[in-house]
C-alpha positions as CSV (number, residue, x, y, z in Angstrom):
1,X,-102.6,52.5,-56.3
2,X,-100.5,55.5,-55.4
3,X,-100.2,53.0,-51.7
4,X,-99.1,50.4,-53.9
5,X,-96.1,52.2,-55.7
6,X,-94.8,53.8,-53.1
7,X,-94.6,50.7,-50.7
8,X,-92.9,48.8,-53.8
9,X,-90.4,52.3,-54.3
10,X,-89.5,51.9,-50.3
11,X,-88.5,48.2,-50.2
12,X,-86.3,48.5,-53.5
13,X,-84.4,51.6,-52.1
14,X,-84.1,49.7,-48.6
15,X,-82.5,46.9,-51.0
16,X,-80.1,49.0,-53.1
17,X,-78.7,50.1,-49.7
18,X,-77.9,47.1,-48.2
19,X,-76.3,46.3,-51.0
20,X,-74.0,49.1,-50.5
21,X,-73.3,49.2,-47.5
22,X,-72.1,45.2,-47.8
23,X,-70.0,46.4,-50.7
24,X,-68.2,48.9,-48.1
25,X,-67.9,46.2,-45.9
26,X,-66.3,44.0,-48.1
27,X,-64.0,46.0,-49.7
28,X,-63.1,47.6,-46.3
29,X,-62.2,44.0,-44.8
30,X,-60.4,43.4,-47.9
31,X,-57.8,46.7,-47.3
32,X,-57.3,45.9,-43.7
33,X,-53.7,44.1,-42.9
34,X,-54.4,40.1,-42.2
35,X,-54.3,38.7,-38.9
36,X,-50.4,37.0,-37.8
37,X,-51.2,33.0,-37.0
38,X,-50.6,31.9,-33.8
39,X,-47.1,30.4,-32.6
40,X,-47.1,27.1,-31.9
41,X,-44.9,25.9,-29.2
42,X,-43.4,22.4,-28.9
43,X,-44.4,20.7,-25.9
44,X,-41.4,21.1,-23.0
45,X,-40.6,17.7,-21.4
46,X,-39.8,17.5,-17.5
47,X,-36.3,16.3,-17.1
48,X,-36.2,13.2,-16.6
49,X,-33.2,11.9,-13.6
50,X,-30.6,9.5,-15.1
51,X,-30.7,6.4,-13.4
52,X,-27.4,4.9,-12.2
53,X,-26.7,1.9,-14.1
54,X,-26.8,-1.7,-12.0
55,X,-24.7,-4.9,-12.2
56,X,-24.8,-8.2,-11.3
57,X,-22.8,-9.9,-8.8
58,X,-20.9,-12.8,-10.6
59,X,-18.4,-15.2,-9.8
60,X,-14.8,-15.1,-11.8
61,X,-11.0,-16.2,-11.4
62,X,-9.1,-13.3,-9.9
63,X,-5.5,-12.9,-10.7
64,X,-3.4,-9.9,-9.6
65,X,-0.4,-9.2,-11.9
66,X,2.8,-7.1,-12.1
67,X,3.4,-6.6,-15.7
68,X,7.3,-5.6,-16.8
69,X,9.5,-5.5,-19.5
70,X,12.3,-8.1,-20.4
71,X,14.3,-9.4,-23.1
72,X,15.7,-12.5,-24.2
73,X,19.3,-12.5,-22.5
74,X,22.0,-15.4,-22.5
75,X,23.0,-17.3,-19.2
76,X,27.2,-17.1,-20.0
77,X,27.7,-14.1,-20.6
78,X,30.3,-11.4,-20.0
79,X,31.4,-8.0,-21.1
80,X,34.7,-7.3,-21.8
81,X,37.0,-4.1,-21.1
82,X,40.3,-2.7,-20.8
83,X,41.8,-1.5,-17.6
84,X,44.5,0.7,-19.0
85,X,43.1,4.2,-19.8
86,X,44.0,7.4,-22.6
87,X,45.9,4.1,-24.6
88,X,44.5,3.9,-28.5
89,X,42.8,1.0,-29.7
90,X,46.2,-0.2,-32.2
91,X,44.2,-3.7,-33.5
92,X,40.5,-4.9,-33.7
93,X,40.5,-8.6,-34.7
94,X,36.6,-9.1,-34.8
95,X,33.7,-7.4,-35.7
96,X,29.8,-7.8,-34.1
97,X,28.2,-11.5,-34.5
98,X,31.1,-13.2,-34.9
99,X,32.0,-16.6,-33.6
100,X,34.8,-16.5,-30.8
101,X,37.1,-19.1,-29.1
102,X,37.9,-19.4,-26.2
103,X,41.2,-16.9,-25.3
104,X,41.0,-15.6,-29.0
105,X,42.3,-11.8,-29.2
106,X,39.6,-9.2,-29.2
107,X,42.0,-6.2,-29.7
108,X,45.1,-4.6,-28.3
109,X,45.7,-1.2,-27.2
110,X,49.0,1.1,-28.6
111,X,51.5,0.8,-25.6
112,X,54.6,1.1,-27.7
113,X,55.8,3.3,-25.2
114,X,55.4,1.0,-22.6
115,X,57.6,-1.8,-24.8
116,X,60.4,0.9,-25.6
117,X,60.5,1.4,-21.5
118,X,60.5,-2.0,-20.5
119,X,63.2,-2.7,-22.9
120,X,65.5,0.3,-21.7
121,X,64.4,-0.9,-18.1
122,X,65.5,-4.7,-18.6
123,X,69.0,-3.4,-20.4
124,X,69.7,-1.4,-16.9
125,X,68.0,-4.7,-14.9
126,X,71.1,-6.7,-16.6
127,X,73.9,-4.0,-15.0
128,X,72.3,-4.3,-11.9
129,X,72.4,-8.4,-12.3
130,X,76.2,-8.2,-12.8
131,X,76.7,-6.0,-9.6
132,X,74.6,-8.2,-7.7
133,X,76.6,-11.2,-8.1
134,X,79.8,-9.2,-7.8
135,X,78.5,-8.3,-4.3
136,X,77.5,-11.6,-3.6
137,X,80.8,-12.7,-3.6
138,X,81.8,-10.2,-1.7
139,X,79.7,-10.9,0.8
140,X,81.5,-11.9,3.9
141,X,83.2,-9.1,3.7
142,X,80.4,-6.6,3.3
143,X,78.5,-4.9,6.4
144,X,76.0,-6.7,6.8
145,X,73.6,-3.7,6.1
146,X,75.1,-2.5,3.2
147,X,74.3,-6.0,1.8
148,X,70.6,-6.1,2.9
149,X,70.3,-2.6,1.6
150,X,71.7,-3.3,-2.2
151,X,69.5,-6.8,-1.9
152,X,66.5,-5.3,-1.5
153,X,67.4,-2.2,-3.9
154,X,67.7,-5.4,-6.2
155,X,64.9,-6.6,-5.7
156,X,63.3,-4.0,-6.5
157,X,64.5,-3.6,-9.7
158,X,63.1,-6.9,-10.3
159,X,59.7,-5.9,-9.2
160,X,59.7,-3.1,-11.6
161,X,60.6,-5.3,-14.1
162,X,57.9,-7.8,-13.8
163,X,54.9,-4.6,-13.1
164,X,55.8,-3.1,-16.7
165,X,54.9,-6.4,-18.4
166,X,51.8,-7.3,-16.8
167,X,50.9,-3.7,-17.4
168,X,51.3,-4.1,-21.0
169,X,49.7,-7.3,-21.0
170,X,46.5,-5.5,-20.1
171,X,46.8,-4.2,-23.4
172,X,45.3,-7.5,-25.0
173,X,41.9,-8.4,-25.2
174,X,41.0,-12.1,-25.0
175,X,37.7,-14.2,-24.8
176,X,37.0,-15.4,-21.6
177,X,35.1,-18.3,-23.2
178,X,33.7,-19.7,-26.9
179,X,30.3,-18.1,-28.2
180,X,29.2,-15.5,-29.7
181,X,29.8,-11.5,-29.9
182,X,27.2,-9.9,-30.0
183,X,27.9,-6.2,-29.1
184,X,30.8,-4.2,-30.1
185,X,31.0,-0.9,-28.9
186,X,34.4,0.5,-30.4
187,X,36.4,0.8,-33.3
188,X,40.3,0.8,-34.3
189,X,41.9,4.3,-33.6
190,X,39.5,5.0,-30.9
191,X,40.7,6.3,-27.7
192,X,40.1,3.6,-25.1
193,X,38.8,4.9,-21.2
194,X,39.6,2.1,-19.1
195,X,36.5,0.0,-17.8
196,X,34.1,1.0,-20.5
197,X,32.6,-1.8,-22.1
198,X,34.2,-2.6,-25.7
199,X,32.2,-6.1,-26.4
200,X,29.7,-8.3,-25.0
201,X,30.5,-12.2,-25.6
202,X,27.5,-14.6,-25.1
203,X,27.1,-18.5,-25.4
204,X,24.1,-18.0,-27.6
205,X,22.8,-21.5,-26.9
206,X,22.2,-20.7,-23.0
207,X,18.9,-17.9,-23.7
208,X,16.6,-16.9,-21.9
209,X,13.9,-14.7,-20.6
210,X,14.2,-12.4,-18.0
211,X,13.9,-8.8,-16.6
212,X,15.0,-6.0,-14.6
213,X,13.1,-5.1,-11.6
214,X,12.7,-2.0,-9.9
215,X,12.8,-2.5,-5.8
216,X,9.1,-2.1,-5.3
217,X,8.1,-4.9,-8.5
218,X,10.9,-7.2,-7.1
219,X,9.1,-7.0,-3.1
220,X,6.1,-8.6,-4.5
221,X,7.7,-11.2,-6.4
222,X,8.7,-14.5,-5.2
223,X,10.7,-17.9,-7.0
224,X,8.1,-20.0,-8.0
225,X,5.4,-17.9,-9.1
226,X,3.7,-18.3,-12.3
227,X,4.2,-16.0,-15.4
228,X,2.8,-15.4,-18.8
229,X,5.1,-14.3,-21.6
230,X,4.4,-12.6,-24.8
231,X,7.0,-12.1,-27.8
232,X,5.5,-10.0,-31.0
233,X,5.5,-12.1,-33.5
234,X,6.2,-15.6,-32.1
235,X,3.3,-16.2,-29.3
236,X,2.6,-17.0,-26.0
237,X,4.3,-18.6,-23.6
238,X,4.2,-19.9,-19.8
239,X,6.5,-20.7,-17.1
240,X,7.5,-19.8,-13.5
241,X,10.0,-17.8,-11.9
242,X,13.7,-19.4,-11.5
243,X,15.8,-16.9,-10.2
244,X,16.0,-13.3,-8.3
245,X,18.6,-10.8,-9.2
246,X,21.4,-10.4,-6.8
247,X,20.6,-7.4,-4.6
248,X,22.8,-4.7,-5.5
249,X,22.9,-0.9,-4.7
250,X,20.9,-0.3,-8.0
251,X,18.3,-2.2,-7.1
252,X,18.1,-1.1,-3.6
253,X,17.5,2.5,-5.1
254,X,15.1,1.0,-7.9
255,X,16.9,0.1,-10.6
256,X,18.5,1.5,-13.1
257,X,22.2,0.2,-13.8
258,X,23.6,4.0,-12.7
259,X,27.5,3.5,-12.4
260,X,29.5,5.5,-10.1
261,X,29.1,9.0,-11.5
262,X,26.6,8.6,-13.6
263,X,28.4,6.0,-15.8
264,X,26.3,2.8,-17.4
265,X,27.6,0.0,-15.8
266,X,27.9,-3.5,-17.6
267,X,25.0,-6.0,-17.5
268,X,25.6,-9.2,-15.8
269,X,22.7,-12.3,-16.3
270,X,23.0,-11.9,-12.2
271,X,21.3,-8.7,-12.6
272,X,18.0,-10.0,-14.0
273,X,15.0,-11.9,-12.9
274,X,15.3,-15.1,-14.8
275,X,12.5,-17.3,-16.0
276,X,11.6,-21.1,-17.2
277,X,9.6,-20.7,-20.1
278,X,8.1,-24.0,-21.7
279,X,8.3,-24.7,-25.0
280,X,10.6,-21.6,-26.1
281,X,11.9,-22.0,-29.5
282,X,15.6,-22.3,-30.1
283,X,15.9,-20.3,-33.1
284,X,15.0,-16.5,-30.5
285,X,18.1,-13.9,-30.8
286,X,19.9,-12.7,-27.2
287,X,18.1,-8.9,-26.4
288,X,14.5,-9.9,-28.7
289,X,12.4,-7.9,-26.1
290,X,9.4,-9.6,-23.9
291,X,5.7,-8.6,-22.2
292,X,6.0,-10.4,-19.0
293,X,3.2,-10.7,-16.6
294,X,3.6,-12.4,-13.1
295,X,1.1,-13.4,-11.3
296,X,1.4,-12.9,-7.5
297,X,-1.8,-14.3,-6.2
298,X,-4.6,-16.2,-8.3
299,X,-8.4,-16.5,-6.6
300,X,-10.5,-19.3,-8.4
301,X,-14.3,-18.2,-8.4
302,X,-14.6,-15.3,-6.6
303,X,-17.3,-12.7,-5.6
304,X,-16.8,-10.0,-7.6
305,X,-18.3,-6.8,-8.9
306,X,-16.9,-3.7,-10.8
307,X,-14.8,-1.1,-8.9
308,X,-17.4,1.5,-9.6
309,X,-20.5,-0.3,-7.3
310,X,-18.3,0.2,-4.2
311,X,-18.4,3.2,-1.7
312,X,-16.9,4.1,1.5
313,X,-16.9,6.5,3.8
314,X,-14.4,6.4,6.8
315,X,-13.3,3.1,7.8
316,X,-16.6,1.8,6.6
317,X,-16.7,-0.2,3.1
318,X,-20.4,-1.0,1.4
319,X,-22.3,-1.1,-1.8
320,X,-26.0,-0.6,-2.6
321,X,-28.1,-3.5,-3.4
322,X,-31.3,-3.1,-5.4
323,X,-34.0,-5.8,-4.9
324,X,-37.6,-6.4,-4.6
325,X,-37.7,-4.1,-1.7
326,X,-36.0,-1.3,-3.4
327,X,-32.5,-0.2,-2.5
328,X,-30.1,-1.0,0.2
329,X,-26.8,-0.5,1.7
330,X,-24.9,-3.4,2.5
331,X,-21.5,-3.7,4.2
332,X,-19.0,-5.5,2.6
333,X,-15.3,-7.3,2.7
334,X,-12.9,-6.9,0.0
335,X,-10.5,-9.3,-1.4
336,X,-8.4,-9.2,-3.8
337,X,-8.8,-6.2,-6.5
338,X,-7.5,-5.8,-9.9
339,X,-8.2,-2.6,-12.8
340,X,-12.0,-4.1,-13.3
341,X,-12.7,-6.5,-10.9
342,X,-12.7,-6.3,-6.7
343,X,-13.7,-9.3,-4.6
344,X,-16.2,-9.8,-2.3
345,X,-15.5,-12.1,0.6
346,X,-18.4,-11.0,3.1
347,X,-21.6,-9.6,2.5
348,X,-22.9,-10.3,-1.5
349,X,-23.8,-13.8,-3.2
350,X,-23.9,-14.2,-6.8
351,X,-27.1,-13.2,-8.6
352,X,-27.5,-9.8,-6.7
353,X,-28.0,-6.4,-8.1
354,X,-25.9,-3.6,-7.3
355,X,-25.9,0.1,-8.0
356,X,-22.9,1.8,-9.6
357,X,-22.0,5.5,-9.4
């Protein structure tokens, strides 16, 4: 019995410290600091290599263009000026869009000095008239060079006289023809420098487009070609070219209307590239500006493909083709090229694929 007890004793003690030492355990686990998760890191992708974008080889009408700038201008017209300088302007008859006649007085310039000269000189001219005959009679008994001498000394006299009135008749400014004026540059009072423009008279029912060209828009430019016009507000329009400016020194060195130094010389409808329009309406006003584009050469359904698909190197011009077989080089011919498009005239057909850059 004591066997029994003490067998019983031993397995309750072995229990009790099981017990405990678990309860360490736990409580021990419980004090330590907990465990940092592990980071997960996104999955890197390779880099992938772009692949150079392809086009088709296509057919299109080509047209090369040489866009400018125009206006509407009037086919009679003319500017006017004075050719006496440091004069005043005394008289202004008309003022900007009025209707003129033919010979009707623009202005006139202050020359009363000139009047109280040529009155004084025309007053002496009479003295000298009265010697002249007195010396006429006289005549067979004069010297024969002491005659000659006071007739040309005489004449003269005359000369002078008739210099001083065409001198002040440049002091009036007349219309060369009816129409219209439509630029006035001046005012009365203002001091007048001789050959700057004062007006612009136009014949309003003779407009029509054209343009100034520099010397290396008007070398590729020919009568006859077609053109396309634009006017804001109004529309479209077609036509060809009618005329070429008259070669001058300005366009020689490219334009730009320069006078002698520096000064703006007068516009003349001889200056401008003149088109025929169809269908232009009547109602347009002389200087409404214009979009023109001419078109030097027109290619109906061309080879073509973007600028971008072709390479060169050296004197050598090709493009890469990309077919069944993979990808190619292929030499090529070029045509005709605009901003987007270049022609192919040997070495593509339509329906191909081609690799840009």
């Amino acid at each position: 019995m004591s066997m029994k007890w003490w067998t019983e004793n031993l397995f309750k003690r072995s229990m009790v410290v099981v017990m405990s030492v678990s309860l360490v355990f736990a409580s021990g686990c419980s004090l330590l600091p907990a465990e940092q998760e592990e980071e997960v890191l996104p999955e890197i992708a390779p880099p992938q290599i772009s692949k150079k974008p392809e086009y088709e080889v296509t057919t299109a009408n080509l047209e090369t263009k040489v866009p400018v700038i125009g206006k509407l201008i009037s086919l009679e017209e003319e500017t006017l000026f004075f050719t006496l300088d440091g004069k005043h302007l005394k008289t202004l008859n008309v003022k900007a869009g009025d209707p003129i006649k033919a010979g009707q007085v623009i202005g006139s310039l202050d020359v009363d000095d000139l009047s109280k000269t040529l009155r004084m000189a025309k007053l002496n001219f009479k003295k000298e008239e009265i010697a002249m005959k007195e010396t006429l009679r006289a005549r067979d008994e004069m010297d024969p060079i002491e005659f000659e001498e006071k007739s040309i000394a005489f004449e003269e006299s005359k000369q002078k006289l008739v210099d001083m009135e065409e001198e002040i008749a440049k002091a009036t400014l007349t219309a060369p023809f009816g129409g219209t004026l439509v630029t006035l540059n001046v005012q009365k009072g203002d001091l007048i420098k001789a050959y700057a423009p004062i007006a612009i008279v136009a014949d309003t029912s003779k407009i029509t487009a054209a343009a100034k060209l520099s010397k290396t828009e008007l070398e590729k430019v020919a009568v006859g070609m077609e053109v396309t016009v634009n006017i804001s507000n109004v529309g479209t329009f077609k036509g060809k070219v009618k005329l070429l400016p008259v070669k001058t020194e300005e366009t020689n060195n490219g334009g730009g209307g320069g006078g002698v130094g520096g000064e703006t010389k007068p516009e003349r409808p001889e200056d401008f590239l003149i088109l025929d329009l169809k269908d232009l309406p009547k109602n347009l006003n002389r200087g409404t500006p214009l979009s023109i584009n001419i078109i030097t050469k027109r290619t109906e359904n061309a080879i073509v493909i973007p600028p971008s698909t072709l390479r060169s190197i050296g004197s050598r011009t090709y493009v890469q083709v990309i077919d069944a077989e993979g990808k190619r080089e292929v030499d090529v011919e070029v045509g005709q090229q605009t901003a987007t498009q270049v022609e192919i005239l040997q070495g593509l057909k339509p329906g191909q694929k081609v690799v840009g850059r």
